[in-house]
C-alpha positions as CSV (number, residue, x, y, z in Angstrom):
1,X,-14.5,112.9,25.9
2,X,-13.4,114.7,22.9
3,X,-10.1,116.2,24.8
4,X,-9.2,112.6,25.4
5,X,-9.9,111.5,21.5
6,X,-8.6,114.4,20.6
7,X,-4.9,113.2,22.8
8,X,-4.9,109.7,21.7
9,X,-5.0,110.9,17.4
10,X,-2.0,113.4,18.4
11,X,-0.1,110.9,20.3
12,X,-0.6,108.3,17.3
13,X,0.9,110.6,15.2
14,X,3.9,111.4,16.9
15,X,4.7,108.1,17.4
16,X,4.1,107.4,14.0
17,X,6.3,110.4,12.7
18,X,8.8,109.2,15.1
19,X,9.2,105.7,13.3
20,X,11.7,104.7,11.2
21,X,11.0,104.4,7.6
22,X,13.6,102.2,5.7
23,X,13.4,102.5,1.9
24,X,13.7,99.4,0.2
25,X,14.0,100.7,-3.1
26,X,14.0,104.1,-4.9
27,X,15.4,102.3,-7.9
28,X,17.4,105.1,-8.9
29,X,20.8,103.5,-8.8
30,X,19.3,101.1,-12.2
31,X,21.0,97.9,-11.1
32,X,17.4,96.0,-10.4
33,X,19.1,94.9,-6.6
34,X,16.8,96.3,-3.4
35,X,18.6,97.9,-0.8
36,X,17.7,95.2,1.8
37,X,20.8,93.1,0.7
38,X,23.0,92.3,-1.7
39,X,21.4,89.8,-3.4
40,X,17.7,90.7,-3.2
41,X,16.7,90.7,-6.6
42,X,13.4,92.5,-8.7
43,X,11.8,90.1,-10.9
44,X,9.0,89.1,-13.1
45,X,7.1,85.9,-13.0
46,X,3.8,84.8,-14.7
47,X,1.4,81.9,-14.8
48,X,2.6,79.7,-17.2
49,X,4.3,77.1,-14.7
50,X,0.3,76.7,-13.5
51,X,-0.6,76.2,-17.4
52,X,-1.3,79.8,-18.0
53,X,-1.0,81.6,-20.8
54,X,0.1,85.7,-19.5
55,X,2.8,87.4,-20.5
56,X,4.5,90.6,-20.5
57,X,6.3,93.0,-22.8
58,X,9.4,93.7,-20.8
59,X,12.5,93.3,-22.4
60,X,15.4,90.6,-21.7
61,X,19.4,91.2,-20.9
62,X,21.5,88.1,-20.2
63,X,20.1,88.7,-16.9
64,X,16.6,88.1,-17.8
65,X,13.3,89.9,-17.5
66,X,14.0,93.7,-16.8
67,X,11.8,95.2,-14.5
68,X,13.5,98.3,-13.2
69,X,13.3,100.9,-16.0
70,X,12.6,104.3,-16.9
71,X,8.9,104.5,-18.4
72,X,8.2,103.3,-14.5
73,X,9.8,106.2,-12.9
74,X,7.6,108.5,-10.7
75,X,7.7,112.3,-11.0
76,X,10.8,113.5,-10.6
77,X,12.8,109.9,-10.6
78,X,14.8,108.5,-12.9
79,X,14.0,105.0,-12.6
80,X,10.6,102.3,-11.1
81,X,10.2,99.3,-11.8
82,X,7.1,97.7,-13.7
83,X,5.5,95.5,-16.2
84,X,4.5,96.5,-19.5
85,X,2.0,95.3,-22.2
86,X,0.3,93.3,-19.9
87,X,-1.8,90.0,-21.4
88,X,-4.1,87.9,-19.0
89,X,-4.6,85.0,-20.5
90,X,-5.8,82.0,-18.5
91,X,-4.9,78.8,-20.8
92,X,-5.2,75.5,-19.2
93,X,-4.6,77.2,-15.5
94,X,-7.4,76.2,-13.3
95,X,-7.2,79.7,-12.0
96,X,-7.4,83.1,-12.1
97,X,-4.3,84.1,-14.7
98,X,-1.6,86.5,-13.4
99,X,1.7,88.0,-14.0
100,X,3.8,89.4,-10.8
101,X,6.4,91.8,-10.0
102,X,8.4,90.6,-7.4
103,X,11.4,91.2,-5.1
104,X,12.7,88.6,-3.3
105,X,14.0,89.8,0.7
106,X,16.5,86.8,2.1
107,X,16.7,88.8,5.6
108,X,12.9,89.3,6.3
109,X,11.8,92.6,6.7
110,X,11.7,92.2,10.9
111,X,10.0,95.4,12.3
112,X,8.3,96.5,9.4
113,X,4.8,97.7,9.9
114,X,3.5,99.9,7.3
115,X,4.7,99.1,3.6
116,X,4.2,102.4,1.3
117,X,4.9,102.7,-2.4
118,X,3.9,104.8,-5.6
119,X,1.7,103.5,-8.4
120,X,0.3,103.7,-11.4
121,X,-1.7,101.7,-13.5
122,X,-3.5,98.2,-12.9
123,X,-5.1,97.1,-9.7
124,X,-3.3,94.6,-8.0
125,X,-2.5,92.6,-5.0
126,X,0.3,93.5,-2.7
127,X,1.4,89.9,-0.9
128,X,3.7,88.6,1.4
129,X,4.7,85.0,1.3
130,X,7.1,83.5,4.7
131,X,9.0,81.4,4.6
132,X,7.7,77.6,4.1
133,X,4.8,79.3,2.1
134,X,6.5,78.5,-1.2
135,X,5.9,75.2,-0.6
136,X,2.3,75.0,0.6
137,X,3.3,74.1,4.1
138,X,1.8,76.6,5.7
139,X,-1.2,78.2,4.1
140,X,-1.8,76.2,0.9
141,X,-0.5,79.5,-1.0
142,X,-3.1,81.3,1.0
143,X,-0.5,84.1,1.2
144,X,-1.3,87.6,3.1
145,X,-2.5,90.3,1.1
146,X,-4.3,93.2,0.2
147,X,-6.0,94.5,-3.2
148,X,-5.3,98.2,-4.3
149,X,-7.6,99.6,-6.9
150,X,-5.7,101.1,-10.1
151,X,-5.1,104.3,-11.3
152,X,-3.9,106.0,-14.4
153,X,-2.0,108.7,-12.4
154,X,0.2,108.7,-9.4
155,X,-0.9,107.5,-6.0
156,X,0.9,106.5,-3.3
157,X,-0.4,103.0,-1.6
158,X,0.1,102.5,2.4
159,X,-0.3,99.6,3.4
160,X,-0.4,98.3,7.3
161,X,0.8,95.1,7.8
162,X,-1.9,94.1,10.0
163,X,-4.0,95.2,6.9
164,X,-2.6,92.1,4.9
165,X,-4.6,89.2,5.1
166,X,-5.4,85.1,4.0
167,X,-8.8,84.3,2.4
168,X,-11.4,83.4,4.6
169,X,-12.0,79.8,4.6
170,X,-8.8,78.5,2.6
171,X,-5.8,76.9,4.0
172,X,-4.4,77.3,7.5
173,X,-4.8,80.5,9.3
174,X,-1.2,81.6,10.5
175,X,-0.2,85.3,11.9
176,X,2.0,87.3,9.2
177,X,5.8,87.7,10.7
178,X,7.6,90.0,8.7
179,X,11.0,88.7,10.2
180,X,10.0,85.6,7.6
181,X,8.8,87.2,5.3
182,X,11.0,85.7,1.9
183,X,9.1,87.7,-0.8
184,X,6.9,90.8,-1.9
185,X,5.2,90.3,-4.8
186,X,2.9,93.1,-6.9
187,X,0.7,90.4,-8.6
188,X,-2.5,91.3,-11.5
189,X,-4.5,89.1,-11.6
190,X,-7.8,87.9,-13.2
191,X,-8.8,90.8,-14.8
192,X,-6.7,93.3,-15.8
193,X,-7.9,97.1,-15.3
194,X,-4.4,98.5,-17.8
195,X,-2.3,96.6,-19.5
196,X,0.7,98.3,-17.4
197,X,1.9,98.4,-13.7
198,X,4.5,100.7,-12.4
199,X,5.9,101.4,-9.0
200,X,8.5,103.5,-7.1
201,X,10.0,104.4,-4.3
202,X,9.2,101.3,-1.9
203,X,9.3,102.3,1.8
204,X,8.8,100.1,5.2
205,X,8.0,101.8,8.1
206,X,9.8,100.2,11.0
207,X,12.3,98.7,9.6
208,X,15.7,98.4,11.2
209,X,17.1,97.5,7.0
210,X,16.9,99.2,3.8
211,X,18.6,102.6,3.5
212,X,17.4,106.4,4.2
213,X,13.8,107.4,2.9
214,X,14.7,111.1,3.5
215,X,13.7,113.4,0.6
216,X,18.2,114.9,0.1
217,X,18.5,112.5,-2.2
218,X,22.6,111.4,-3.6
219,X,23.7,112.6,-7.3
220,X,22.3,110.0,-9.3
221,X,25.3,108.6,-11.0
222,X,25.2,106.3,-14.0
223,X,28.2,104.1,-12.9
224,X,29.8,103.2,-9.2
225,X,33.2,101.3,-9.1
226,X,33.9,99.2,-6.4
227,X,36.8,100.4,-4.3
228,X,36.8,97.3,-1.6
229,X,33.7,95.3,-0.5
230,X,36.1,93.4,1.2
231,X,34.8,90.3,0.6
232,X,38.3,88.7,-0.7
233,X,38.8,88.3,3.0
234,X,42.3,90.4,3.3
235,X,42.5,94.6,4.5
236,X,44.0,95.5,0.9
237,X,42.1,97.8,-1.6
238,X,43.4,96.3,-4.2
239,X,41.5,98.8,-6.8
240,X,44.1,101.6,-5.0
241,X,46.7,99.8,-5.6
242,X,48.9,96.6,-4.6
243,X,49.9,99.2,-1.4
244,X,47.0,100.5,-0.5
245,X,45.7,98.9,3.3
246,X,43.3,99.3,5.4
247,X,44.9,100.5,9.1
248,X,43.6,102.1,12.1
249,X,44.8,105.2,13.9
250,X,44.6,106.2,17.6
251,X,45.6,110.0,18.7
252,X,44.2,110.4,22.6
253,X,41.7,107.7,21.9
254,X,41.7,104.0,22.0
255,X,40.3,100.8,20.7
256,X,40.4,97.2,21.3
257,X,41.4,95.9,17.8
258,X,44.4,94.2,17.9
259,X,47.9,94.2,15.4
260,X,50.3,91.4,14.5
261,X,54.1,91.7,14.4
262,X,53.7,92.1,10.7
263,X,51.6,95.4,11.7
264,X,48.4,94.0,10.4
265,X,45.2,94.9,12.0
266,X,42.4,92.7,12.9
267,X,40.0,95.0,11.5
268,X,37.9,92.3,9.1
269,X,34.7,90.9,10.5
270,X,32.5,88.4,8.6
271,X,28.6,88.2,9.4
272,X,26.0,86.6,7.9
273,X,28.1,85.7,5.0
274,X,28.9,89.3,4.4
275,X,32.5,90.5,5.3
276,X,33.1,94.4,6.4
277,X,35.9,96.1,8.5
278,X,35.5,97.3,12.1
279,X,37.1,99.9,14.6
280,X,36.0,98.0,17.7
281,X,36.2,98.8,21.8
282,X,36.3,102.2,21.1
283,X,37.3,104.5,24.6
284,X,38.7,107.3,25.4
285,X,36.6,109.9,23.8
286,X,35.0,112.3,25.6
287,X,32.8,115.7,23.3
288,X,33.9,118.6,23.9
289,X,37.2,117.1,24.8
290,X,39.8,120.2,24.1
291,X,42.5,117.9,23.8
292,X,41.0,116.4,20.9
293,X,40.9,112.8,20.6
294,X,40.4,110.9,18.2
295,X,40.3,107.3,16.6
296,X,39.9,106.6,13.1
297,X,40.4,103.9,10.1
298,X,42.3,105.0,7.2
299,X,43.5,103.8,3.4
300,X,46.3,105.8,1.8
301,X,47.1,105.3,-2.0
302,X,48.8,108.1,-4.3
303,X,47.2,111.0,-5.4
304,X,45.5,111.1,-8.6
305,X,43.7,107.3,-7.9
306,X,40.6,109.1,-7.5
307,X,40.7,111.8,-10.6
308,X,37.5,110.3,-12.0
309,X,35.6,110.0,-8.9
310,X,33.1,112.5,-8.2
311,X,32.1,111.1,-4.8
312,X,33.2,108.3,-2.5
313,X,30.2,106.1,-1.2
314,X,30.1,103.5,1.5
315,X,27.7,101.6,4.2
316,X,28.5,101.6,7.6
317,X,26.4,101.1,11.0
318,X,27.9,102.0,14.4
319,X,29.0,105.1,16.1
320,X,28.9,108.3,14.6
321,X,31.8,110.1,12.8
322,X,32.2,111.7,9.9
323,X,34.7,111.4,6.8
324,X,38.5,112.9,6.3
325,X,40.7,113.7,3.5
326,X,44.5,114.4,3.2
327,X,44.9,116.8,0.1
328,X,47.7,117.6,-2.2
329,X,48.5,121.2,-0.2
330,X,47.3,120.7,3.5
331,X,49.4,120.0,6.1
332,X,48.7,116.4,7.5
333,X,48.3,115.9,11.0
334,X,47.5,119.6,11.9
335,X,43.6,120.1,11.6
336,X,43.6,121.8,8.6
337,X,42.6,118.5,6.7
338,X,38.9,118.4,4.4
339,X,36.2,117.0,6.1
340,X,32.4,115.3,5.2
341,X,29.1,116.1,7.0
342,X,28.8,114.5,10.4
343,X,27.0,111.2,10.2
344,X,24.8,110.3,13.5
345,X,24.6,106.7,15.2
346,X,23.0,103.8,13.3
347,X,21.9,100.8,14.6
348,X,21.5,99.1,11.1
349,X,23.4,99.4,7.9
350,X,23.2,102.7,6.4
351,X,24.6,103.9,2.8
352,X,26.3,107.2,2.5
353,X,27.3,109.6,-0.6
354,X,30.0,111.8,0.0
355,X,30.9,114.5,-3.2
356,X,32.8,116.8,-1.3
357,X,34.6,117.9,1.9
358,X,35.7,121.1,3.1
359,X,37.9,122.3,5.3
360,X,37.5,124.2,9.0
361,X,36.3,127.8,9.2
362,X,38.8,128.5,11.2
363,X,41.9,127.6,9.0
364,X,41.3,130.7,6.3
365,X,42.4,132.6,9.6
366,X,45.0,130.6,11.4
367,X,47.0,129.3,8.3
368,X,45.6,130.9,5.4
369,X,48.5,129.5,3.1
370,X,46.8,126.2,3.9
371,X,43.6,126.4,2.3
372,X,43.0,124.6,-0.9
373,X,40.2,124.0,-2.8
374,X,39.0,120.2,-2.3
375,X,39.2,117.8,-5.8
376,X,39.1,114.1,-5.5
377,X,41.9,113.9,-7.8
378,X,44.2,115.9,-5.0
379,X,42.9,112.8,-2.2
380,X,45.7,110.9,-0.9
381,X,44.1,109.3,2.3
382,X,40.7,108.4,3.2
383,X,39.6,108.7,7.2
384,X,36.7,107.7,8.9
385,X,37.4,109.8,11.9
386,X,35.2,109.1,15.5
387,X,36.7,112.4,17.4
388,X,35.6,114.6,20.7
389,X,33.0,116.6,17.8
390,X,30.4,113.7,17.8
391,X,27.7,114.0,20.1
392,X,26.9,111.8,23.5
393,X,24.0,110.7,21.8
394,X,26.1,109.6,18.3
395,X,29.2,108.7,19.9
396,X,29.7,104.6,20.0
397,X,31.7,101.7,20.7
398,X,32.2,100.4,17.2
399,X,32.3,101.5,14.0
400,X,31.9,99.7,10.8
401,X,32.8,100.1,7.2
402,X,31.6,97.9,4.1
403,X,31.1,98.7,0.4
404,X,33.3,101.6,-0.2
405,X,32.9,102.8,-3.5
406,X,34.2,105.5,-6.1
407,X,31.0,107.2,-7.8
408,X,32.9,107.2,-11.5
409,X,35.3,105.5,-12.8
410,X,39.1,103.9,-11.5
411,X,42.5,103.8,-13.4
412,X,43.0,99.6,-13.1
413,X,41.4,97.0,-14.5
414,X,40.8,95.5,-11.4
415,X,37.3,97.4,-10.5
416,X,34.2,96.2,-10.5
417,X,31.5,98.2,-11.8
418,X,28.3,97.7,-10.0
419,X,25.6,95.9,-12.3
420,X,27.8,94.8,-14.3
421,X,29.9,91.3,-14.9
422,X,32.8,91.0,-12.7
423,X,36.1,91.7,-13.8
424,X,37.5,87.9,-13.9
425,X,34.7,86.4,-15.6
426,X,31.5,86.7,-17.4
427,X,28.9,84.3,-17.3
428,X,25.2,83.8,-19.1
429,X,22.5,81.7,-19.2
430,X,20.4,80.0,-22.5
431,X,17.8,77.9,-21.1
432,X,18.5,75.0,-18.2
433,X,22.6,75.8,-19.4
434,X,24.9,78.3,-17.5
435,X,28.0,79.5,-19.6
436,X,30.9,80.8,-17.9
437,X,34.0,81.6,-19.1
438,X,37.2,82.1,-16.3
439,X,40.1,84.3,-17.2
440,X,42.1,82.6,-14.1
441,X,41.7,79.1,-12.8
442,X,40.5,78.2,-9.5
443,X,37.5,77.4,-7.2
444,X,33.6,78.6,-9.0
445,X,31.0,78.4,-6.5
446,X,27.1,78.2,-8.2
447,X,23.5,78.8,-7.0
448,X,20.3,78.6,-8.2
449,X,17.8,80.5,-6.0
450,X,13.7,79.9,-7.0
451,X,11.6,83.2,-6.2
452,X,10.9,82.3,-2.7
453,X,14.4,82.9,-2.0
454,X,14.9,79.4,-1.4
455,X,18.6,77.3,-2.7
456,X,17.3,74.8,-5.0
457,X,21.0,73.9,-6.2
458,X,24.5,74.6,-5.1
459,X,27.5,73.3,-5.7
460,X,31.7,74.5,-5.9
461,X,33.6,72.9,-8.9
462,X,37.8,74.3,-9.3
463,X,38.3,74.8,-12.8
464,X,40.7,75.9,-15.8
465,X,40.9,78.8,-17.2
466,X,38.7,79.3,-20.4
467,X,34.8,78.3,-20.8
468,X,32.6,75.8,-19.7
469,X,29.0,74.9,-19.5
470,X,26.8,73.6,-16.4
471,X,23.1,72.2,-16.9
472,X,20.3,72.6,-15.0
473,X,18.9,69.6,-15.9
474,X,17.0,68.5,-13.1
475,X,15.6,71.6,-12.1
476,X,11.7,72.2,-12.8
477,X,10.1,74.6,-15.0
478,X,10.1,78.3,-12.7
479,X,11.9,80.9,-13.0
480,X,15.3,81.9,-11.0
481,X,18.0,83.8,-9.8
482,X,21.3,82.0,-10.7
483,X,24.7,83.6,-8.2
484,X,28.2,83.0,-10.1
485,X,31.0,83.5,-7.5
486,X,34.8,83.3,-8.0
487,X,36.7,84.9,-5.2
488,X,35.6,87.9,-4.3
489,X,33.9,88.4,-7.9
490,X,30.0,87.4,-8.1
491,X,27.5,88.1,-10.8
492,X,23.7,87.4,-10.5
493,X,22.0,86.2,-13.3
494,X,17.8,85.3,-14.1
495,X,17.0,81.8,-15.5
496,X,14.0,81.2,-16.7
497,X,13.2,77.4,-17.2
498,X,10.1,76.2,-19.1
C-alpha cells in the first residue's frame, strides 16, 4: 500500500515538472503590457462606479493609473506591479468596498492550470471572470475565486485552477474555462489587512502563451526600438532603411513560399489581427547532413544601422534554428559567419534576446585571418538560419518571425520606441475627450475597450493633418483602455470616466 502511494506522489510530480509554465508577466520590461498579447493591459479599478468611496495612491501618466512600478518589485527585480495607499471606504455601495489590480487577457489563458505569483502585503482575492461575466449573464458577478491571506514579506501564491470557485448559493453555477477567461483581477476587499498590495512575476502553468518562466533571464534594457512588427502589411524594414527587405534564402534546402516577377516573397502572414513573416513548407533538411543545407530569412541594411543596439530581440514560434550575422571582416557565404545560441521548436509564440554571436570553433584554425570580434555596429545582415545542426526533435516545417527589435536605440526617426507614443502621432485623454494630433493625414482607427476586454466603441474617421478631439459622450462611468491606430502606429491609452 505505501509502495503504490509512494508511485502515484512521484509520478504526480514528474508530470508536474514536466508542464509548461508560461509567464505572463515578470514586469521587468516597465511598459505595463502582459506578455499574453499585445494589447493586454495592467490596470487599476475601484468601487466608485457601485457608489463607493476607495481609492488608491498610485500615480497618473496620460496613460492613466500606473500600476507597474518599482516599490512592487520582488527581490532581485526591477519592476511588479501594485497598489499603494490603499483606502476602503464603502460610501453609498451596498457592498463590501474594494479596489482591484487587474490585467485584462483578450486570448484566454486555454491550458492553464495552476496560476502562481509573488506577494506582499494585503489579503486579497485572486478572480477570474469569462467571458459574458461582465455583464451578469452568467453568474450574476459570482466570479471564480480564491482568498490568499496577506503577508508583510514575500510569499509566493499557487493557485490551482480547479481551486477557484463561485459562492455557494449565488448566481448560476458554471465550470471555470480558462480558454474564456477575459480577465485576472487581484481585488481587496472589505477589510483591508495593509494599505498596500504588490505582485511579481505572474506564471501559468500549462499554458501554451506567455513567454519563458526560466530563471536566465534577458539584460533588462531601459528602452527597445522597434525594427519591424510588420504590421504595415509590406516585407520592408523601414527603420533599416528605405532598402532594407525582408527575403528568403535556400542553399540545399527548400521551402514552399512563393516569389513574384518583381522578386518579392510571400513571406507576410496575418492571424488573428496580428501580421508576422513566415518561411513555410520547409524540406530538404536532413541533421547531420554533411552537405549542409540550409534555408533561412534574411534583411540586409548597411553597416553601422545597429551601432546603438546592444541586442536584437524578436518572437517567433515554429521550427528550431538559430540566428546569423554577416560582419564587417568575415567572408560571406563561407561558414565563418557569427552565430546565436540554438533555439529549440515552439509550438506557441516565444520572445528571444539575442546580445551577441560568435563565430565557429573551428574557424580560429581553418582561416584564422577571418576571425573578428562580433559588435552590432559591424552587422550588415540578419539570418534566421533552419540548417542540418538542428535536431530531429527541433527541426520543423515552418518558421515564423514577428516583433523584431533593436534593444537601444536607431539612427531614423522612423522607430518606435516601445511604451512610448508612436512616431506619427501622439494622442491623450482628459475625461470622456480623446486628443490626437496627426503629423500626416489619412485613415485613424479608435477603440474603447471596458476592463472585461469587451469593445464598447469603435469607429475609423480619415483626417487632416493637425489636432482634433473625439468625445466619449455616451459611454458610462467605468474605467478603460482607449487603442489609437494610424497605419502601422498604435498607442494605448487609460480612460477613466466618472
Amino acid at each position: 500500500m505505501d509502495k503504490k502511494i509512494l508511485f502515484t506522489l512521484c509520478a504526480t510530480a514528474a508530470m508536474a515538472s514536466a508542464q509548461t509554465t508560461a509567464n505572463i508577466d515578470d514586469f521587468e520590461d516597465g511598459d505595463g503590457l502582459s506578455k499574453t498579447g499585445k494589447e493586454d493591459a495592467w490596470y487599476a479599478f475601484n468601487d466608485k462606479n457601485d457608489k463607493g468611496a476607495s481609492s488608491y495612491t498610485n500615480s497618473e501618466d496620460k496613460y492613466g493609473t500606473v500600476v507597474v512600478i518599482e516599490d512592487a518589485a520582488a527581490d532581485g527585480s526591477k519592476y511588479g506591479a501594485g497598489l499603494t495607499g490603499i483606502k476602503l471606504v464603502q460610501g453609498d455601495n451596498p457592498y463590501d468596498p474594494y479596489v482591484t489590480l487587474g490585467l485584462n487577457v483578450e486570448g484566454g489563458l486555454s491550458g492553464c492550470t495552476t496560476i502562481s505569483y509573488k506577494y506582499k502585503g494585503a489579503g486579497h482575492n485572486l478572480k477570474a471572470t469569462m467571458k459574458g461575466d461582465e455583464e451578469g449573464a452568467l453568474t450574476e458577478y459570482n466570479r471564480h475565486s480564491k482568498a490568499i491571506t496577506g503577508s508583510t514579506t514575500w510569499k509566493t501564491a499557487s493557485v490551482a485552477v480547479s481551486g477557484l470557485a463561485q459562492d455557494k448559493g449565488w448566481g448560476t453555477t458554471v465550470a471555470l474555462k480558462m480558454a474564456s477567461v477575459v480577465q485576472l483581477a487581484w481585488e481587496v476587499k472589505g477589510e483591508a489587512s495593509a494599505d498596500y498590495l504588490y505582485i511579481d512575476d505572474v506564471n501559468c502553468a500549462g499554458y501554451a502563451g506567455g513567454g519563458s518562466s526560466s530563471t536566465e533571464k534577458p539584460p533588462v534594457a531601459s528602452s527597445a526600438v522597434v525594427i519591424d512588427d510588420f504590421e504595415d502589411g509590406n516585407a520592408t524594414a523601414e527603420s533599416l532603411s528605405k532598402t532594407a527587405y525582408w527575403y528568403l534564402y535556400d542553399a540545399g534546402g527548400s521551402f514552399t513560399n512563393a516569389q513574384d516577377a518583381k522578386g518579392t516573397w510571400d513571406m507576410l502572414v496575418t492571424e488573428a489581427g496580428n501580421s508576422y513573416i513566415a518561411m513555410q513548407g520547409i524540406s530538404g533538411i536532413t541533421p547531420g547532413d554533411t552537405t549542409y543545407p540550409s534555408v533561412g530569412m534574411e534583411v540586409a541594411f548597411d553597416a553601422g544601422t545597429l551601432s546603438g543596439c546592444t541586442a536584437i530581440q524578436y518572437s517567433y514560434k515554429g521550427s528550431g534554428h538559430h540566428m546569423r550575422s554577416s560582419v564587417t571582416g568575415v567572408k560571406a557565404n563561407a561558414g565563418y559567419e557569427h552565430v546565436a545560441a540554438d533555439q529549440g521548436k515552439a509550438t506557441a509564440w516565444k520572445t528571444v534576446t539575442v546580445s551577441t554571436m560568435e563565430q565557429p570553433e573551428w574557424v580560429a584554425e581553418a582561416a584564422p585571418s577571418s576571425i573578428v570580434a562580433f559588435s552590432w555596429a559591424k552587422v550588415s545582415k540578419l539570418t534566421w538560419v533552419v540548417d542540418e545542426k538542428v535536431s530531429a526533435a527541433n527541426l520543423g516545417t515552418e518558421l515564423a518571425i514577428d516583433n523584431v527589435k533593436c534593444v537601444g536605440t536607431l539612427p531614423t526617426k522612423s522607430a518606435i520606441s516601445v511604451g512610448a507614443a508612436r512616431a506619427n502621432f501622439k494622442a491623450s485623454v482628459q475625461g470622456r475627450t480623446l486628443h490626437v494630433s496627426v503629423a500626416k493625414a489619412g485613415l485613424v482607427k479608435v477603440q474603447v475597450i471596458d476592463m472585461m476586454g469587451n469593445t464598447v466603441e469603435s469607429h475609423s474617421e480619415t483626417v487632416a493633418s493637425g489636432s482634433f478631439a473625439h468625445d466619449f459622450g455616451t459611454i458610462p462611468s467605468g474605467n478603460y483602455v482607449v487603442r489609437v491606430q494610424q497605419g502601422s502606429a498604435s498607442q494605448l491609452l487609460k480612460m477613466q470616466v466618472r
